[in-house]
Every structure is written in structure tokens, then in C-alpha cells.
C-alpha positions in Angstrom: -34.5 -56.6 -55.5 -31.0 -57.0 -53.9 -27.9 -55.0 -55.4 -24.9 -57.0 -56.4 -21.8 -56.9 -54.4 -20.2 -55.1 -57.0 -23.3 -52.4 -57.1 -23.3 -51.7 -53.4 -19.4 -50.9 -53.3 -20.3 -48.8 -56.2 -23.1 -47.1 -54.7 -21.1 -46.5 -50.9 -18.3 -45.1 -53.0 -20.6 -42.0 -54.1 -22.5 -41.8 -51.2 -18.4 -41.1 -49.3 -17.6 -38.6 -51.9 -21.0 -36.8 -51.5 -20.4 -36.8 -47.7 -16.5 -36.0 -48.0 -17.5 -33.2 -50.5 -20.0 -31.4 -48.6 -17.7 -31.5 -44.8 -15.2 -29.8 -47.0 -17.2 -27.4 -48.8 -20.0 -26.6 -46.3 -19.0 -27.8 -42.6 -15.2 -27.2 -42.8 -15.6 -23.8 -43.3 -18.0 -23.1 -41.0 -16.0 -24.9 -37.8 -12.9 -22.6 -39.3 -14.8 -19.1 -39.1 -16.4 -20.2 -35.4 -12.7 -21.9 -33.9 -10.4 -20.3 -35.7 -11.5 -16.7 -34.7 -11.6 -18.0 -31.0 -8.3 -19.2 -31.0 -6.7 -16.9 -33.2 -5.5 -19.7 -35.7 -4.9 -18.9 -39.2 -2.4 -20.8 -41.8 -2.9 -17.7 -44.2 -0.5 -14.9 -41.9 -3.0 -12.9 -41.2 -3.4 -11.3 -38.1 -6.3 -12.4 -36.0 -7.2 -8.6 -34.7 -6.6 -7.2 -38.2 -10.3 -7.4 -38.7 -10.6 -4.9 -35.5 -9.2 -1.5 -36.2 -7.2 -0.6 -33.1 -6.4 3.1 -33.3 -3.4 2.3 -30.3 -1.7 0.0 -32.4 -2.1 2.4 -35.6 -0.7 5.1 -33.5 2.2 3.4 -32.3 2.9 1.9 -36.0 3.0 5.6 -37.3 6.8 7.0 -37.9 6.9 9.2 -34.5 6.4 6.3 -32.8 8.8 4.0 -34.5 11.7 2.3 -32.2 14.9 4.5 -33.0 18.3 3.4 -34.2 19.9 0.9 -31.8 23.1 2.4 -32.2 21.4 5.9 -31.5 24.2 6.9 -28.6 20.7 7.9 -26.2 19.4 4.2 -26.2 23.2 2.8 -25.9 23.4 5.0 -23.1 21.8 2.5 -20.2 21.7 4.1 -16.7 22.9 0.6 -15.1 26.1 -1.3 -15.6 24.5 -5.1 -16.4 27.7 -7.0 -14.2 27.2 -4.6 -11.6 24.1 -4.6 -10.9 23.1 -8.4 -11.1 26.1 -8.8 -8.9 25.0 -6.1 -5.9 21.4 -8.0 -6.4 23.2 -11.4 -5.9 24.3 -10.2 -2.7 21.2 -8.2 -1.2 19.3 -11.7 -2.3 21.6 -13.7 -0.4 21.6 -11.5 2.8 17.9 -11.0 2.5 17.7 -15.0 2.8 19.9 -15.3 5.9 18.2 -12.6 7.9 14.6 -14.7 7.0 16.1 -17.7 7.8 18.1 -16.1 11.5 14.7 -15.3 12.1 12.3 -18.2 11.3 15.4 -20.8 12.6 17.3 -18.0 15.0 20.7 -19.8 14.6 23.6 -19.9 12.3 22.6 -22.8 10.1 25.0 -22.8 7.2 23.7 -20.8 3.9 24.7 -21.1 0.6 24.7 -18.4 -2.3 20.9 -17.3 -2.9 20.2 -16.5 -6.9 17.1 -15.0 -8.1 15.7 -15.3 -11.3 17.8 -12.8 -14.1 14.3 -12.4 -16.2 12.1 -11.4 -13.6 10.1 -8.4 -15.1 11.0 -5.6 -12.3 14.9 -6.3 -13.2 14.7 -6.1 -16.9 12.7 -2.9 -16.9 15.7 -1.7 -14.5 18.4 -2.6 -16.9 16.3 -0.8 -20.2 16.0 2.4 -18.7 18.5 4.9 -20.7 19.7 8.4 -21.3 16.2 8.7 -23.8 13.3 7.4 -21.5 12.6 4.9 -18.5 12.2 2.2 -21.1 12.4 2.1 -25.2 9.5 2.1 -27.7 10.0 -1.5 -28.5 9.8 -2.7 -25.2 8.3 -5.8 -24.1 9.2 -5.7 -20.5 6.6 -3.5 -19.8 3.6 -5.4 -20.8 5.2 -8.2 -18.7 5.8 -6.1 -15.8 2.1 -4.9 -15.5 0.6 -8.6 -16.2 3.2 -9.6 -13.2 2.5 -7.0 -10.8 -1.1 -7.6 -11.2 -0.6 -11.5 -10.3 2.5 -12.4 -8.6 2.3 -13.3 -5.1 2.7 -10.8 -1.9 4.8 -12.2 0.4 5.4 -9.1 2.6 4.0 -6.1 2.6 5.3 -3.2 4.6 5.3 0.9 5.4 7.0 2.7 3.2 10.8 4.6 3.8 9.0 7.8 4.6 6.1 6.6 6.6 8.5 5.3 8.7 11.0 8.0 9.1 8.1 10.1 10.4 7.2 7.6 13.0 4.2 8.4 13.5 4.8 12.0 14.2 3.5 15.2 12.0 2.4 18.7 12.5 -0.9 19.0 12.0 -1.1 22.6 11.9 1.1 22.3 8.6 -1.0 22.9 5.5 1.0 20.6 3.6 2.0 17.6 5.2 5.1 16.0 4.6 5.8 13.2 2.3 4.9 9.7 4.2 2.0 11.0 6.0 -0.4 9.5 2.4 -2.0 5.7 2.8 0.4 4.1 0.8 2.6 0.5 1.4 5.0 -1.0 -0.5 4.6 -4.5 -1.3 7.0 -7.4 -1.4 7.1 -9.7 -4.1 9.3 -12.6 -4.8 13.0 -12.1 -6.1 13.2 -8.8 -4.4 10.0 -7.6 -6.5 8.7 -4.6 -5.2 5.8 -2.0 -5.7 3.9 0.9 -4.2 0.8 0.0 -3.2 -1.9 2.9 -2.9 -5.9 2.1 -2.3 -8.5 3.3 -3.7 -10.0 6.3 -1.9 -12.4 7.9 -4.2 -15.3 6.7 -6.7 -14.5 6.9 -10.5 -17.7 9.1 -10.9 -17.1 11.7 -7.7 -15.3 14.7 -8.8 -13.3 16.7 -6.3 -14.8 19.3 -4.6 -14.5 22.9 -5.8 -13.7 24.1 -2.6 -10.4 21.8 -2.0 -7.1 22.9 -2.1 -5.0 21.2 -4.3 -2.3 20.4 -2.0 -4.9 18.3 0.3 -7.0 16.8 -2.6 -7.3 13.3 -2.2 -4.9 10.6 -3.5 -6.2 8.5 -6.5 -5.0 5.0 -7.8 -7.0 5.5 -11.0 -4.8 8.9 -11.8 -2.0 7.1 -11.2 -2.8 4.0 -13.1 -4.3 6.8 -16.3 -1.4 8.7 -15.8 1.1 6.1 -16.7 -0.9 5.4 -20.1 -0.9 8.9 -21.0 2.7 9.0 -20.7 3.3 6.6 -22.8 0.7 7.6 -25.8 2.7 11.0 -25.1 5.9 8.7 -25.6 7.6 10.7 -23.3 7.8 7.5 -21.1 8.7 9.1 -17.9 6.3 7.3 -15.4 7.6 4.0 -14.0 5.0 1.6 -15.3 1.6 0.6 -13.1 -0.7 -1.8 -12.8 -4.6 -1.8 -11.6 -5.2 -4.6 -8.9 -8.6 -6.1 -6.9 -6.6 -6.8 -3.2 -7.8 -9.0 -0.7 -6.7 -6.2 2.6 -6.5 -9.3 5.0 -4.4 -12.5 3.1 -2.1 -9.5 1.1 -1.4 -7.4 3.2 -2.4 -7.7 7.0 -1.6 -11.4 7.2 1.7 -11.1 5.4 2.6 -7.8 7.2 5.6 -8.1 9.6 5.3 -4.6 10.7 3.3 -4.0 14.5 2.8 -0.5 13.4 0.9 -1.5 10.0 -0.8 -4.1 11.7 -2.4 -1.6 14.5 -4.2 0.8 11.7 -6.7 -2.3 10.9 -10.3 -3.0 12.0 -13.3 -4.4 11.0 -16.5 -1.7 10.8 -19.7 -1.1 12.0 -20.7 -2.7 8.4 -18.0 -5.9 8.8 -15.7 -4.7 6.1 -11.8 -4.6 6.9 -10.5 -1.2 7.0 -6.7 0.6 7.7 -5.5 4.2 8.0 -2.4 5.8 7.7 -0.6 6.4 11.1 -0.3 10.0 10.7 -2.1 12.5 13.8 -4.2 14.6 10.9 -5.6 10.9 9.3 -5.2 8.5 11.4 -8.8 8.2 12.3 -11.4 5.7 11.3 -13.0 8.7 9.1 -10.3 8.4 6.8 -9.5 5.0 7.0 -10.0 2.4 3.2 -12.1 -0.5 3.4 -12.4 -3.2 1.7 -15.7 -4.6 0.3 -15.4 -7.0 2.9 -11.9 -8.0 2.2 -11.6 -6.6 -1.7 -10.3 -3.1 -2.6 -9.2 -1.9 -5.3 -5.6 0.1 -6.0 -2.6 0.5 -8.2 1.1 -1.0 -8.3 3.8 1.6 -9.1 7.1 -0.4 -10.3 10.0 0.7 -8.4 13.0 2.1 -9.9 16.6 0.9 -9.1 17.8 2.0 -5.7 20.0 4.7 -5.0 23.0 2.7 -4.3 22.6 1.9 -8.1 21.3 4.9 -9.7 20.9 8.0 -7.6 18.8 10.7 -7.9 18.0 13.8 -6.9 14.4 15.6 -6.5 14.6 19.4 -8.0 11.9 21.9 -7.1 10.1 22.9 -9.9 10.2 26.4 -11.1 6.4 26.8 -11.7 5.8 25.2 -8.2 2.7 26.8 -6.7 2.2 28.2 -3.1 1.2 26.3 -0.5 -0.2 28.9 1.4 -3.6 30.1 1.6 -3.1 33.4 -0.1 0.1 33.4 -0.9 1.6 33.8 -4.4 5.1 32.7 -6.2 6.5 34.9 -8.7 6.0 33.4 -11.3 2.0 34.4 -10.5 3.1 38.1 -10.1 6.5 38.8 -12.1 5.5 38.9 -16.2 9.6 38.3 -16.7 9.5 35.5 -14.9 10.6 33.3 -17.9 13.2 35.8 -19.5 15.1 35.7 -15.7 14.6 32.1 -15.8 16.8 31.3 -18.4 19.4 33.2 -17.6 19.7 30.9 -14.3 21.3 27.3 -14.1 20.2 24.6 -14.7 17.7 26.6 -17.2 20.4 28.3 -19.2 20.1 24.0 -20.6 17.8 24.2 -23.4 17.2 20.3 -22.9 16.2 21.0 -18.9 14.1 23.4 -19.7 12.4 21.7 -22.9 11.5 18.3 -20.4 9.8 21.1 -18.2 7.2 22.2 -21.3 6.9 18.5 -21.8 6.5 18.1 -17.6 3.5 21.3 -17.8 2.2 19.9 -20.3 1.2 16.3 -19.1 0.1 18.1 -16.2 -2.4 20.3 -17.7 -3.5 17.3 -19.3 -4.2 15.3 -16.1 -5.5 18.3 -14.5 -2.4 18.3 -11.3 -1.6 21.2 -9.6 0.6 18.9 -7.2 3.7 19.2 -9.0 6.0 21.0 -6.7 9.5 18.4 -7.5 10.6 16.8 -10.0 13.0 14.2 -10.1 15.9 13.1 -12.1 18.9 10.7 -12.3 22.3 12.1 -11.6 24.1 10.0 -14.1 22.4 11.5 -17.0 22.0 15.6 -15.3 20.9 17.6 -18.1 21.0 15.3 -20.6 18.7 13.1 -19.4 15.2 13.4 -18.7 12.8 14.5 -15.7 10.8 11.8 -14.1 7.0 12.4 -14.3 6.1 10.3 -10.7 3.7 10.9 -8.2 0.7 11.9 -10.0 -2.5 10.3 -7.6 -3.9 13.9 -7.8 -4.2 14.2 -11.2 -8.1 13.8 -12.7 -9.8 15.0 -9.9 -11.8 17.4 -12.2 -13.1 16.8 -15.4 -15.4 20.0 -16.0 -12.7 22.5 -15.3 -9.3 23.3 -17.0 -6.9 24.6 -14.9 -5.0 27.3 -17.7 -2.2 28.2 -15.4 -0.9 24.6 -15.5 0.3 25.7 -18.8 2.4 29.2 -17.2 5.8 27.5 -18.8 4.3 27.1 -21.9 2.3 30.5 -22.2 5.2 32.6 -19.9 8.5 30.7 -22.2 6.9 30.3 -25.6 8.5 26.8 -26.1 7.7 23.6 -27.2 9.9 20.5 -28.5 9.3 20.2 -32.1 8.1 16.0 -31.1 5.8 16.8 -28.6 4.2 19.4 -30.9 4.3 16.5 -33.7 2.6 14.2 -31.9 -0.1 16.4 -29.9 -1.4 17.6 -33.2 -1.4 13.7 -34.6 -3.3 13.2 -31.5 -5.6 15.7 -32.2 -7.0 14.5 -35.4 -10.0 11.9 -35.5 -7.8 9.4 -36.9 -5.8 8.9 -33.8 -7.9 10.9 -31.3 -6.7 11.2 -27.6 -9.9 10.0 -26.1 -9.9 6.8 -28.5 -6.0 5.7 -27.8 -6.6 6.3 -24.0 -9.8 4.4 -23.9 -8.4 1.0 -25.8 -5.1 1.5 -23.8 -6.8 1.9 -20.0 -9.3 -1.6 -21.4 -6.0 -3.5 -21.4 -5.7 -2.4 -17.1 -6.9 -5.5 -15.3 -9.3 -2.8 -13.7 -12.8 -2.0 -15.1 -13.6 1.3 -16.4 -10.1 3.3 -15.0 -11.2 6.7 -16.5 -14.7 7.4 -16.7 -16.2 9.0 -20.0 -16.0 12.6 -19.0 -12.3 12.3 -18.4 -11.6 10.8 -21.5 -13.4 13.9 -22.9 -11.6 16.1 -21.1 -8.5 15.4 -22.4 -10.0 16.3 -26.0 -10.6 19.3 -24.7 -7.7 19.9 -23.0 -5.4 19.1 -25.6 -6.9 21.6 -28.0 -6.2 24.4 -25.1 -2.6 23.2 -25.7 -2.7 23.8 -29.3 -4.1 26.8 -29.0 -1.8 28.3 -26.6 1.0 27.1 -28.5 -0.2 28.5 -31.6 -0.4 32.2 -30.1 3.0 32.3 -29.1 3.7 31.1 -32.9 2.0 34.1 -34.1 4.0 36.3 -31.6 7.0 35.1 -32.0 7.6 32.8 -34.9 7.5 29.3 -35.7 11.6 29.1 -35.2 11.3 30.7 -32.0 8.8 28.6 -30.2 9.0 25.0 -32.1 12.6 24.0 -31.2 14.0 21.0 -32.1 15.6 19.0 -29.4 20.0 18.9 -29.4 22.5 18.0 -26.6 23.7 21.4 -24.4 21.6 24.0 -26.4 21.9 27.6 -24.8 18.6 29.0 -23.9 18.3 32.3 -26.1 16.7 35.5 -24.8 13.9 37.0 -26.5 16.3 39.6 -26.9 18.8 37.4 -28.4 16.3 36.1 -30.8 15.3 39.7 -32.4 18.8 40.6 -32.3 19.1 37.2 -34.8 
């Protein structure tokens, strides 16, 4: 029996609204939960991770961690004049051009005025760093300097200042070796970019040897890369930011290399992998020579800092520096006054100086470096600035040992900033535990796997040593006394002067 016209419009108009219904109610929904998480889309304002807790960005979010006052005097307080130093970078661009161009062309063609680009990552990080830290809480350079270190292109790559000034030359019967005699380049990047460059010299699961000194421990680029993490979940941000990066040895750095020197160090081993060694007599031998797996190795990207002509500083040695001599001692190992003296002697008599060196101890009990003989810090801030926590490829050699007298400022001075005491206990509680925030932070590295599990643990560990010590010098001499909150040209007070109080 055949439907009217008028029955088969009827019936094709409820068979559309049963279709239109049920991709509304049943498939619509379904494609939203599948696409919508993968892309991160959402008309309703709510954030796409919020469904992930992420202890990082809860820590961060938590009022110690809050971005200050902009008009706080510390943050207006910018180490480099912005006129200044985009004009001196004008003019090392342009004569950086000309000499490539005398020596591709060698003749005087005619050059015009070479610009570089004012939002390159490497020059705004330059241009935030202030009287309060290397770069603010709020910052977004930093993020966008490690994604750009970690993909731009090398166009140069070169041995670094020191290496050179050695040329080639060291005592080997010195038990410390002087700086430059490390594997370690500095790589050019486009619009005067630059980073330091060091490989990767030691598995993530081999722990340094028991029997090593620690002034000829090996050099890691994982410690480095962990270390700058740290800092910041610290927020003392003090370590110029790094990046993790897979290198190809042979397009990056010996086919872009200009240098004969650098060039000379590379071979091909028995096992057809490309290898290089530093230059100096006590390494430069195949033995301790990187290689790459056959052309891939792994290392970290330190960010430069301005130069000196812009911002100069000055490297201080550090009053709990060890000896490095076999059996010698410093007196701070044999003299139980060491501290009292201390602060009776410049630049200590500065509360602030010798508040940053607590803080300095205490990231380096953390990490587990016994390296720290300098520190560094700019001139144009002195004691009201802050010390610069570089250099710091020996830390995490050892996870199943704490070195305690790491922690001699602490334990010998009694003294703590009344922040950094804040925040280690917040990190101590299983809400924003150390070993969590460090884990999610180091899976954001475009490295696998930066820290291994017992490190992470370690610092757990370690940070409870912290407390601990802290806490005894509370009992002994008062919660005023030891927890000192941090002002502008404080005098240092003697124990003596505090009982006399």
C-alpha cells in the first residue's frame, strides 16, 4: 500500500527529529569528551588540566610563591639600562656581521646597520633580571628560553673563554685543575644567542665512586639541568636557566665549528661512534673522550648572562670553601668560633651577604656538591643583591649518602631566612612534597628521566636533615635568634650581642 505524499513528508519529518535528537543527545557528547580533551577545547572556562592535580602548579599558586608588588623597589631595580643595552647589542650585531661577511667575501663590500630580533628569549631574560632574583616569579621568558635553547639552530659552536686562555696548557700535577680544563663548548645561536654546552659523561643510574675526591668527581649535565629546577621550587632563582638537549656531535658542533683546535679533539671509535675530548694534558686522551651514539649525545644548555661590559661581576671565595688538598683542613673544619669571627669581618658584618650564603649551603646540601669553592655576584647590586648559584655539574653524584658538613654555615651560624624556612617546611609536607614538585617539574625537560628515583628520594631525606638542624639551633638559641627575617643593611649580631639583648 503506497503512503500519500502528504504521509511520507510526515513520516521523514520524525524520522529527522529522531536522528537530530539522538547526535545531540548520544553522539555529540561522546565526540566532545574524546576531541575536546585532546585538544583542550572547552566553551565552559574550565581548564583543560584541572582534572589533573599538578602539585607544581598548586605550589607555585600558594601565597609564598605569589609574584610580589611591581612597584616593590627590588623588582624595579633591573640590573640593565633597556636603551643601553639594546643599543651596545645593535652594534656588536652589526660588527659581528661585517667580520662574517670580510671573511666569507674578504673585501669591503658596503654594510648596512644589522638589527636582531628585540624578543629573542636570551635578551629578555637579560633585561628581567633585578636586585631580587635572576628573573621574577611571573616570568614567562623562562619557559620560552628553555623551549628555544632546546630547538633553535647552532650555527657556530666554539671553546669556551677559559679553555682558550689556557691553550692547551695545565699542570697536571695540580690536584685541582684550573677552570677551562672541563669538556664544555659554548654554542652559537642566531641573534647573538648563546649557551654552554656540556655532554653527558655519566649514566643516570651510576653513582659516584666512594673513593673520589670531590674536586675531580665527574661533571654531570643532568645535575646541572636538576639543579636549575630546584632553584626555582626553592624560589631563590639564582641559576641561569637550562635546557636538556639530544645533539647530533657531527652537524652541531664539528661541522659548524670554526675553531682548528676543537676540530682536532674528534674521532670516530673502534665501535664507529663520534667522540671529542677536552684539550687539556690530564684528559685529553681517548679514555676520557664523550661519544655519541653514533652521532647522538645527550647534554644541557646553560643560558648565558649579560656580559661584563654590561653587568660585571665579580667571583668571591666562599667562606665554607673546602681544602683541596689531600689532608689538609680549613678552619672552619678545626676553629668551633669560626662563625662568631666571621661576622665580625666584611662583607659578613651584611646580614643580607651572609643570609644568601645559608640559602647558598643550603641548596648545596640538597644537591649533594661539595664543589662550591666561589660564588659569584653582580657589582651593581654588592650586598644588596643576591649570590649566583652557577656551576653545579657535580651536584647528585650520590644519592645514598648525605654529606652533613655541607650544612657547617647553617649548624656553625645558627641562621636561616625566615622564607626559606617557610617554604622548606611547605615543602616538606605531603601536600607539596619535594620529590613530587621536582619529579613533574624535571618531566617538562625535553630529556627523559633527568633524575632517577633514588635522587628524588634523596632530597626527602635531605630536606628533613635541614629541618632538623635548623630546629636544634632553635632550641639553643631561640626562634628570634635563628629565624631572621630578611631587611636591607642589617648588622650581623654576635651571640654575645644577642644575650646581652
Amino acid at each position: 500500500m503506497w503512503l500519500s505524499r502528504k504521509d511520507r513528508l510526515l513520516l521523514m519529518s520524525v524520522l529527522a527529529v529522531l536522528l537530530l535528537g539522538d547526535i545531540y543527545f548520544h553522539l555529540w557528547p561522546v565526540l566532545m569528551r574524546r576531541f575536546g580533551r585532546d585538544c583542550g577545547c572547552s566553551n565552559t572556562g574550565e581548564d583543560p588540566n584541572s582534572r589533573q592535580t599538578s602539585k607544581l602548579q598548586h605550589l607555585f599558586s600558594h601565597p609564598l610563591y605569589q609574584p610580589q608588588d611591581p612597584l616593590n623597589p627590588a623588582l624595579q631595580d633591573k640590573l640593565l639600562d633597556y636603551q643601553e643595552t639594546t643599543g651596545r647589542y645593535n652594534r656588536l650585531a652589526h660588527l659581528n656581521r661585517k667580520e662574517e661577511n670580510d671573511d666569507a667575501w674578504n673585501s669591503s663590500t658596503h654594510m648596512t646597520e644589522t638589527t636582531y630580533n628585540l624578543s629573542a628569549p636570551w635578551l629578555q631574560f637579560h633585561l628581567e633580571i633585578s636586585r631580587e632574583a635572576l628573573y621574577p616569579r611571573s616570568s614567562k621568558t623562562v619557559e620560552q628560553l628553555i623551549d628555544w635553547m632546546g630547538n633553535v639552530p647552532i650555527f657556530k659552536a666554539d671553546l669556551t673563554s677559559d679553555t682558550k686562555k689556557l691553550n692547551g696548557e695545565c699542570d697536571c700535577e695540580k690536584i685541582v685543575k684550573p677552570s677551562g680544563t672541563h669538556l664544555k663548548l659554548v654554542l652559537h645561536f642566531q641573534e647573538l644567542g648563546k649557551a654552554m654546552f656540556k655532554p653527558m659523561r655519566q649514566s643516570r643510574e651510576e653513582e659516584t665512586s666512594e673513593d673520589f675526591f670531590y674536586f675531580v668527581d665527574l661533571q654531570r649535565h643532568n645535575a646541572e639541568i636538576a639543579a636549575f629546577h630546584l632553584d626555582r621550587i626553592l624560589d631563590f632563582r639564582r641559576v641561569p636557566p637550562v635546557a636538556g638537549r639530544l645533539m647530533n656531535v657531527t652537524s652541531e658542533i664539528l661541522e659548524v665549528t670554526p675553531n682548528e683546535e676543537l676540530q682536532d679533539v674528534f674521532f670516530v671509535s673502534p665501535a664507529h661512534n663520534v667522540c671529542f675530548f677536552a684539550r687539556c694534558p690530564y684528559s685529553c686522551k681517548t679514555e676520557y673522550a664523550v661519544c655519541g651514539n653514533p652521532h647522538m649525545l645527550e647534554g644541557s644548555l646553560s643560558a648565558y648572562l649579560p656580559p661584563h661590559f654590561l653587568a660585571f661581576r665579580i667571583s668571591v671565595q666562599n667562606p665554607w670553601k673546602r681544602s683541596y688538598t689531600f689532608t689538609g683542613k680549613e678552619e672552619w673544619e678545626v676553629n668551633p668560633s669560626y662563625c662568631e669571627q666571621l661576622k665580625q669581618t666584611e662583607p659578613y658584618t651584611n646580614m643580607k651577604r651572609l643570609l644568601n650564603i645559608m640559602d647558598l649551603a643550603i641548596f648545596d646540601f640538597l644537591i649533594g656538591n661539595m664543589d662550591r669553592h666561589h660564588y659569584d655576584l653582580f657589582t651593581k647590586f654588592a650586598d644588596d643583591g643576591f649570590l649566583l648559584h652557577m656551576d653545579n655539574a657535580r651536584g647528585f653524584g650520590r644519592h645514598s649518602y648525605d654529606e652533613l658538613t655541607i650544612l657547617a654555615p647553617i649548624y656553625q651560624c645558627c641562621l636561616v631566612k625566615e622564607d626559606t624556612w617557610l617554604r622548606l617546611k611547605l615543602l616538606s609536607t605531603p601536600e607539596y612534597r619535594l620529590s613530587d614538585v621536582m619529579r613533574e617539574s624535571l618531566s617538562r625537560d625535553r630529556l627523559q628521566t633527568v633524575l632517577t628515583e633514588p635522587h628524588l628520594l634523596a632530597l626527602d631525606r635531605r630536606l628533613q636533615t635541614v629541618l632538623q638542624v635548623v630546629e636544634e639551633c632553635v632550641q639553643k638559641h631561640g626562634n628570634g635568634s635563628v629565624i631572621i627575617k630578611e631587611s636591607r643593611r642589617q648588622a650581623v649580631p654576635t651571640r654575645v650581642q644577642q644575650r646581652a639583648v
